[in-house]
N, CA, C and O atoms as CSV, one atom per row, in Angstrom:
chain,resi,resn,atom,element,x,y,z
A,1,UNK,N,N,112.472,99.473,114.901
A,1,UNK,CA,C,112.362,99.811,113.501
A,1,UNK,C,C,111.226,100.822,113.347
A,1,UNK,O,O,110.219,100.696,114.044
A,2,UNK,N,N,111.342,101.814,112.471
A,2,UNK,CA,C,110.580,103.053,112.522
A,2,UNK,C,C,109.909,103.526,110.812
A,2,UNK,O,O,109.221,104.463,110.410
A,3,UNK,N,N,110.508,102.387,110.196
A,3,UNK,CA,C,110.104,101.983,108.474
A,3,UNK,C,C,108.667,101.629,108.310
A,3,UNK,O,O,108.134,100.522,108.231
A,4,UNK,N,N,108.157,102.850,108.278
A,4,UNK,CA,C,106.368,102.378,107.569
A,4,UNK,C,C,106.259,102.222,106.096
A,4,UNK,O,O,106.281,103.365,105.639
A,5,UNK,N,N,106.158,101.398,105.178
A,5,UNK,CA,C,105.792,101.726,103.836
A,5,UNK,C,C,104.841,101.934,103.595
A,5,UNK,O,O,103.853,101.301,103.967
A,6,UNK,N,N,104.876,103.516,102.438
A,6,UNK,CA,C,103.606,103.896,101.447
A,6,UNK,C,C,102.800,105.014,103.049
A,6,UNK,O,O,101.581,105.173,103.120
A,7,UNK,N,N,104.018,105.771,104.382
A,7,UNK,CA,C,103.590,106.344,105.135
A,7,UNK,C,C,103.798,107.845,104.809
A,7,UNK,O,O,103.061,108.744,105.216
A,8,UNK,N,N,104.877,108.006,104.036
A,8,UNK,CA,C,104.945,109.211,103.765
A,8,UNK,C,C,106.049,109.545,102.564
A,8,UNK,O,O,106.463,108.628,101.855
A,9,UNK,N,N,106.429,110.700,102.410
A,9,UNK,CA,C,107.372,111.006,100.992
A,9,UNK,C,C,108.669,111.311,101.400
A,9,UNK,O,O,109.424,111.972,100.687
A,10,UNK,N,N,108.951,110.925,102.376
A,10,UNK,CA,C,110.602,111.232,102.924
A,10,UNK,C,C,110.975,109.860,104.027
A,10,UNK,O,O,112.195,109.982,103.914
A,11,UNK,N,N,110.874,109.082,104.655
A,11,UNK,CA,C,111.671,108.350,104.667
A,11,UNK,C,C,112.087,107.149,104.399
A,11,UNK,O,O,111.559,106.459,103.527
A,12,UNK,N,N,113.172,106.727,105.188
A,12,UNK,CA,C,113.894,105.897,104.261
A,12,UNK,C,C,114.475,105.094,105.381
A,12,UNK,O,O,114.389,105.543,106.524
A,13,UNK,N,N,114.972,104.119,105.189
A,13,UNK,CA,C,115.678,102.415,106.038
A,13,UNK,C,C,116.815,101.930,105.559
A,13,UNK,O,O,117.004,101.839,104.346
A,14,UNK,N,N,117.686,101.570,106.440
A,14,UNK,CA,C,119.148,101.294,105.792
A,14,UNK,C,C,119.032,99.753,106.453
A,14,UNK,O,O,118.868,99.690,107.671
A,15,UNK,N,N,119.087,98.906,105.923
A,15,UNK,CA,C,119.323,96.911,106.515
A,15,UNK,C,C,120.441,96.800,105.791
A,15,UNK,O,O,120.319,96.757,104.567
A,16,UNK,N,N,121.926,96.720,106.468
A,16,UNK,CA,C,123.280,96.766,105.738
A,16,UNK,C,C,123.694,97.223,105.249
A,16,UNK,O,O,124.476,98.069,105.682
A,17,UNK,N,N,123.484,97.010,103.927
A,17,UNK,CA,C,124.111,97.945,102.621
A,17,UNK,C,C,122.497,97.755,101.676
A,17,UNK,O,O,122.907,98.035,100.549
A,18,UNK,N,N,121.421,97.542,101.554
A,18,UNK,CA,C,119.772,97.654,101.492
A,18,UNK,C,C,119.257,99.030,102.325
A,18,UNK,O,O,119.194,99.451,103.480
A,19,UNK,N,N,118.927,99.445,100.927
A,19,UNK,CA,C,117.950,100.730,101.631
A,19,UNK,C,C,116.499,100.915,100.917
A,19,UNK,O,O,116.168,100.806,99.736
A,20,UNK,N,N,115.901,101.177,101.869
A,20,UNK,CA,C,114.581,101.020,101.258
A,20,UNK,C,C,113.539,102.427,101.778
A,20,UNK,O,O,113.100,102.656,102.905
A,21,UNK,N,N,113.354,103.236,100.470
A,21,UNK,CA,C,112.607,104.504,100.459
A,21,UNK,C,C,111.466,104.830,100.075
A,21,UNK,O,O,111.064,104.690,98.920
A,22,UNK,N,N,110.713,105.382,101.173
A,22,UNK,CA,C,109.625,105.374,100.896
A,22,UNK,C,C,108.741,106.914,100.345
A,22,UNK,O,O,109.081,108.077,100.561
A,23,UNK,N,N,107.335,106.326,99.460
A,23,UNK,CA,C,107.301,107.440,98.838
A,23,UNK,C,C,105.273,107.328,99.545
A,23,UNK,O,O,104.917,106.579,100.455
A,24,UNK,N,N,104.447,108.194,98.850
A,24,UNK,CA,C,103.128,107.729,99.253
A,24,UNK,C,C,102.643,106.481,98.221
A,24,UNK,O,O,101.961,105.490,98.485
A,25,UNK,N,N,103.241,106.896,96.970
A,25,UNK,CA,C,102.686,105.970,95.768
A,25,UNK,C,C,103.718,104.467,95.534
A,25,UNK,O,O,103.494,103.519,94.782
A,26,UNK,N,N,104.638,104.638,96.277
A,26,UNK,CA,C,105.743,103.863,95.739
A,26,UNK,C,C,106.958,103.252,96.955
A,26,UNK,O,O,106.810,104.041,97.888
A,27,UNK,N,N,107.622,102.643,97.202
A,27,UNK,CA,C,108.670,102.027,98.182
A,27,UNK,C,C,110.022,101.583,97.101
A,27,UNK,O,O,110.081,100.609,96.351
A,28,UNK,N,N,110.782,102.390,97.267
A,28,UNK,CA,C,111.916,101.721,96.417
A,28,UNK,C,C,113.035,101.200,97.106
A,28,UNK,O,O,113.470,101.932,97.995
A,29,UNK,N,N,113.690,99.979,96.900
A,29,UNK,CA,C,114.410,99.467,97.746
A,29,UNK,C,C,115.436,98.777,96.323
A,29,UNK,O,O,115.082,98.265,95.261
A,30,UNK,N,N,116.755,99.046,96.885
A,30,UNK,CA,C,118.073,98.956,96.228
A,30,UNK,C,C,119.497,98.758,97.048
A,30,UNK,O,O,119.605,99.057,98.238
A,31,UNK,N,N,120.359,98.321,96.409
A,31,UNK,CA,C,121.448,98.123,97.171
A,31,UNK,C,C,121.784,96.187,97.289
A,31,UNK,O,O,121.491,95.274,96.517
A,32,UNK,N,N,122.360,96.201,98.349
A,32,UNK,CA,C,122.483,94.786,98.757
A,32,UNK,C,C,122.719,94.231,99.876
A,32,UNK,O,O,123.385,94.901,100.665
A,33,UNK,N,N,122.347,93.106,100.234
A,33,UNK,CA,C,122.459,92.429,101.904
A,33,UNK,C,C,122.945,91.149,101.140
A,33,UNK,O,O,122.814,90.676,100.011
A,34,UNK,N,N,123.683,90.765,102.523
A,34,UNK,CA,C,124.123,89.071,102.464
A,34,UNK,C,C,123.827,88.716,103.664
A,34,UNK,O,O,124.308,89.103,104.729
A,35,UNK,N,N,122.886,87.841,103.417
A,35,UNK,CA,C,121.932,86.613,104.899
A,35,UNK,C,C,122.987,85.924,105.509
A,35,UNK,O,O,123.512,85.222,104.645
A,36,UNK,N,N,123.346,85.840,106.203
A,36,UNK,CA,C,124.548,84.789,106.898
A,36,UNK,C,C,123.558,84.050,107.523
A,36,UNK,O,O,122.413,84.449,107.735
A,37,UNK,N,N,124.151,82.644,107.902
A,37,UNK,CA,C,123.353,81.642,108.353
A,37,UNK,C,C,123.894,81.450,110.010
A,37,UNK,O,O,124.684,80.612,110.445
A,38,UNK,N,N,123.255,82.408,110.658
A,38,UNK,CA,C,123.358,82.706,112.018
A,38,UNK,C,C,122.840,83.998,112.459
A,38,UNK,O,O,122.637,84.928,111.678
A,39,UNK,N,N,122.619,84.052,113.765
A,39,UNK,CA,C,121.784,85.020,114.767
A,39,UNK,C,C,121.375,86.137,113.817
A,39,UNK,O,O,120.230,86.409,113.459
A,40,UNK,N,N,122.892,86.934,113.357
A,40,UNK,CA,C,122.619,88.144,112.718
A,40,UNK,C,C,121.831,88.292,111.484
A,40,UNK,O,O,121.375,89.367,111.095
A,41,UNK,N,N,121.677,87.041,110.823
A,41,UNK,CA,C,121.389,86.791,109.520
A,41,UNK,C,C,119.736,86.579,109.583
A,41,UNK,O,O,118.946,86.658,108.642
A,42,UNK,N,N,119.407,86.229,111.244
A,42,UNK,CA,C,117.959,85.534,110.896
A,42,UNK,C,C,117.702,86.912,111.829
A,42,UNK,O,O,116.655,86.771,112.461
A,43,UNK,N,N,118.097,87.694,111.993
A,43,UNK,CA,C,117.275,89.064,112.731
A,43,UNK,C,C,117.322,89.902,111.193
A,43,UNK,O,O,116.229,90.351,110.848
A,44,UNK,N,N,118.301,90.109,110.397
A,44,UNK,CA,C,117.960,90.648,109.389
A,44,UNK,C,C,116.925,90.442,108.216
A,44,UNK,O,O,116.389,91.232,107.439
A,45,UNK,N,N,116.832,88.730,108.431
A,45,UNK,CA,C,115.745,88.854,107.575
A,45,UNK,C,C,114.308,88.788,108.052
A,45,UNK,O,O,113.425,89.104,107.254
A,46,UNK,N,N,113.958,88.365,109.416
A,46,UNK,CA,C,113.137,88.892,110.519
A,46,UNK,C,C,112.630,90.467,110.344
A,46,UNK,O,O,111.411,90.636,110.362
A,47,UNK,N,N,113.538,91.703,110.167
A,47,UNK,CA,C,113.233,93.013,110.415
A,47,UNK,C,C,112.660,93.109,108.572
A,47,UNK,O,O,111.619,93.744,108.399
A,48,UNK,N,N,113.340,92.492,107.306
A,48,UNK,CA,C,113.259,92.745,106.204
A,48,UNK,C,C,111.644,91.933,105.944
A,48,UNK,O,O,111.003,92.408,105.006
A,49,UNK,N,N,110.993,90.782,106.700
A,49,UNK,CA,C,109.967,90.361,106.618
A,49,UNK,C,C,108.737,90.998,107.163
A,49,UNK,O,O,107.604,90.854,106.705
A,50,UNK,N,N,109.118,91.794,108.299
A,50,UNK,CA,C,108.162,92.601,109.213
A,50,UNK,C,C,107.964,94.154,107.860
A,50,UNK,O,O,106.900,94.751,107.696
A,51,UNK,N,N,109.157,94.445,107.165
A,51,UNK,CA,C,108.773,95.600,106.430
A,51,UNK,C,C,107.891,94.826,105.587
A,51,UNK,O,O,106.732,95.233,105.501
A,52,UNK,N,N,108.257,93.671,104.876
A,52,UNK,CA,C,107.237,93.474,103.566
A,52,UNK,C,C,105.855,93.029,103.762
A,52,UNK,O,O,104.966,93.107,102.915
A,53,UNK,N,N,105.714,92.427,105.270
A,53,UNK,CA,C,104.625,91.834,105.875
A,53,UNK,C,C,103.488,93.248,105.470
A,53,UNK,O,O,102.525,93.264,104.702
A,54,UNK,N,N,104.130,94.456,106.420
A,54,UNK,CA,C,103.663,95.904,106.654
A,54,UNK,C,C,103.048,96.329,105.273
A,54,UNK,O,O,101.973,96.894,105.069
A,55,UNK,N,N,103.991,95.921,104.385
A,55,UNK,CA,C,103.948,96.810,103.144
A,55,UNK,C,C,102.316,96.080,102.202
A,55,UNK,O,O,101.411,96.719,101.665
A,56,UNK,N,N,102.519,94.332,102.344
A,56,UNK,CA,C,101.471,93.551,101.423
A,56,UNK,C,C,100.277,93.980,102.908
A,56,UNK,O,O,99.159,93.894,102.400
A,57,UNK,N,N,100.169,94.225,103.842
A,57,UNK,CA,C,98.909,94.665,105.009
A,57,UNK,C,C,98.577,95.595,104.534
A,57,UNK,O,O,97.383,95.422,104.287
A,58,UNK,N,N,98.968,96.875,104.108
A,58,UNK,CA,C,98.896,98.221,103.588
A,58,UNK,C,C,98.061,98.244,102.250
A,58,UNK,O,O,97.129,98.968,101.901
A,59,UNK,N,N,98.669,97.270,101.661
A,59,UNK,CA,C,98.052,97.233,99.939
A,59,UNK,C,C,96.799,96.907,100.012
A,59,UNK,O,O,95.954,97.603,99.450
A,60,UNK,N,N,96.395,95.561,100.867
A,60,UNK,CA,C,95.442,94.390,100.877
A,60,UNK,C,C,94.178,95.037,101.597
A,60,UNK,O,O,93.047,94.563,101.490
A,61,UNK,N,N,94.621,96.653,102.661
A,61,UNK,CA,C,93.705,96.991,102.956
A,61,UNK,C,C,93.310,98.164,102.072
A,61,UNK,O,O,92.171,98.619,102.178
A,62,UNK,N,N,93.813,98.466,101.570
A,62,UNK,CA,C,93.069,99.451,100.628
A,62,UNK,C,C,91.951,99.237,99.972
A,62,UNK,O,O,92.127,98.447,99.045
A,63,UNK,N,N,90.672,99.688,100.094
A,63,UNK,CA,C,89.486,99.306,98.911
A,63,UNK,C,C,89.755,100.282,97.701
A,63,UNK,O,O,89.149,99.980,96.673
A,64,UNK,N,N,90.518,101.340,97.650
A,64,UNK,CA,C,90.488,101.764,96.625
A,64,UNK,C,C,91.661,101.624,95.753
A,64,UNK,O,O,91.940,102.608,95.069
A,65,UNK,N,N,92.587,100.313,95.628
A,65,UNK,CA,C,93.851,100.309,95.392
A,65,UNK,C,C,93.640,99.875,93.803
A,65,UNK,O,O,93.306,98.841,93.226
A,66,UNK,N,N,93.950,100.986,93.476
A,66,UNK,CA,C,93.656,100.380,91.467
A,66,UNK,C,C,94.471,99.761,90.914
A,66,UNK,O,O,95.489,99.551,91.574
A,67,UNK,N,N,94.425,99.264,89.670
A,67,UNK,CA,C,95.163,98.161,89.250
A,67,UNK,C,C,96.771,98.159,89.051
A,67,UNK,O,O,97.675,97.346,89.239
A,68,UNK,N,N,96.624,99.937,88.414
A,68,UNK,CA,C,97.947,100.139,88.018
A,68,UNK,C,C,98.042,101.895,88.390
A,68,UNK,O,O,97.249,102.837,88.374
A,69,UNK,N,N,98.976,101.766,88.601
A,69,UNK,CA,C,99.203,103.518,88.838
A,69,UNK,C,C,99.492,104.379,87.385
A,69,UNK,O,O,100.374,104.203,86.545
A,70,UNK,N,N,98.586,105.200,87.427
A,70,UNK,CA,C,98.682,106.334,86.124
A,70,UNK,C,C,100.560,106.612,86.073
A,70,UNK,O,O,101.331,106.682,87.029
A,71,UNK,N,N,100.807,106.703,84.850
A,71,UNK,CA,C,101.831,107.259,84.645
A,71,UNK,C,C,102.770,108.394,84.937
A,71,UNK,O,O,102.225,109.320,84.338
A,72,UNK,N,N,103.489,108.717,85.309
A,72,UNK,CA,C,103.832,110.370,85.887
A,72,UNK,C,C,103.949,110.882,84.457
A,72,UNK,O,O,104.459,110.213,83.558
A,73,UNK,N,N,103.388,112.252,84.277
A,73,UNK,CA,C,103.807,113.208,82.906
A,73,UNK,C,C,105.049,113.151,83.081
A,73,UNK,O,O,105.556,112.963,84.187
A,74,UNK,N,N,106.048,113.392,81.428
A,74,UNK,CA,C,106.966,113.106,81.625
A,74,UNK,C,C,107.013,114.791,81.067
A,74,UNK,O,O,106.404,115.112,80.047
A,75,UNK,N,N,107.995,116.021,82.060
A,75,UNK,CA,C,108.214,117.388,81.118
A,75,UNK,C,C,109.502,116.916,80.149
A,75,UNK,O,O,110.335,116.267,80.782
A,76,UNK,N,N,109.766,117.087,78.968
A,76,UNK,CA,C,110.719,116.900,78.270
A,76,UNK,C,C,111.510,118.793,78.508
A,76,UNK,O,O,110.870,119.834,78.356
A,77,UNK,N,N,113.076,118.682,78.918
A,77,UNK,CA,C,113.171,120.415,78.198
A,77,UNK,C,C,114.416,120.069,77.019
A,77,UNK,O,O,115.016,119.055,76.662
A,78,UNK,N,N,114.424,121.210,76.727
A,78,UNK,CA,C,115.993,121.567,75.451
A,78,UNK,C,C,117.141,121.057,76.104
A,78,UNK,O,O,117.070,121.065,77.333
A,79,UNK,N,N,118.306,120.563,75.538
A,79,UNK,CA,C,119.280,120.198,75.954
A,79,UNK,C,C,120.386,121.757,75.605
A,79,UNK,O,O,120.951,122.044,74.550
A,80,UNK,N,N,120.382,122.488,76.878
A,80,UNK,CA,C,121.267,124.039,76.701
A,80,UNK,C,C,122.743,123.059,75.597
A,80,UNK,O,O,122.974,123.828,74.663
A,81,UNK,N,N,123.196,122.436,75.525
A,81,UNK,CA,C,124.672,121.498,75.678
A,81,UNK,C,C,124.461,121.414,73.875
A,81,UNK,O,O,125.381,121.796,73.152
A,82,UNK,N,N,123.359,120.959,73.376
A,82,UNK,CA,C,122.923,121.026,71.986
A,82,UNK,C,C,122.972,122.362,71.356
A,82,UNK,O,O,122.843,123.315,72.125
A,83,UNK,N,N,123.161,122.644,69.900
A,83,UNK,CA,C,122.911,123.527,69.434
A,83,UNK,C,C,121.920,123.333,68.184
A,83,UNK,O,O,121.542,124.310,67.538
């Protein structure tokens, strides 16, 4: 597995039909998995625990991790489609 979260602004992890993308500020993960209760099921959630393990290690070491992340400006433009 090659999924660092919060390592950089381009990649990204596919676990089934779960994908999980990573940004510097952010990790977004969407889609869906189904755990089966056997081998395959406990390596998937094995590899999905090692990402979140990674991800709460990452946060917890930060000293400068602020409470909440500033908002992104939002640009509003004209809708060309409106008159």
């Amino acid at each position: 597995m090659t999924f660092s979260a919060f390592a950089d602004d381009s990649s990204s992890y596919t676990l089934a039909n779960l994908t999980l993308e990573n940004n510097a500020d952010y990790v977004s993960i969407y889609g869906d998995i189904q755990i089966t209760r056997d081998a395959q099921g406990l390596q998937q959630l094995l590899e999905l625990q090692h990402i979140i393990n990674q991800a709460v290690a990452t946060l917890q070491a930060d000293a400068n991790l602020p409470a909440q992340l500033a908002a992104a400006p939002v640009n509003e433009i004209d809708n060309p489609f409106l008159s």
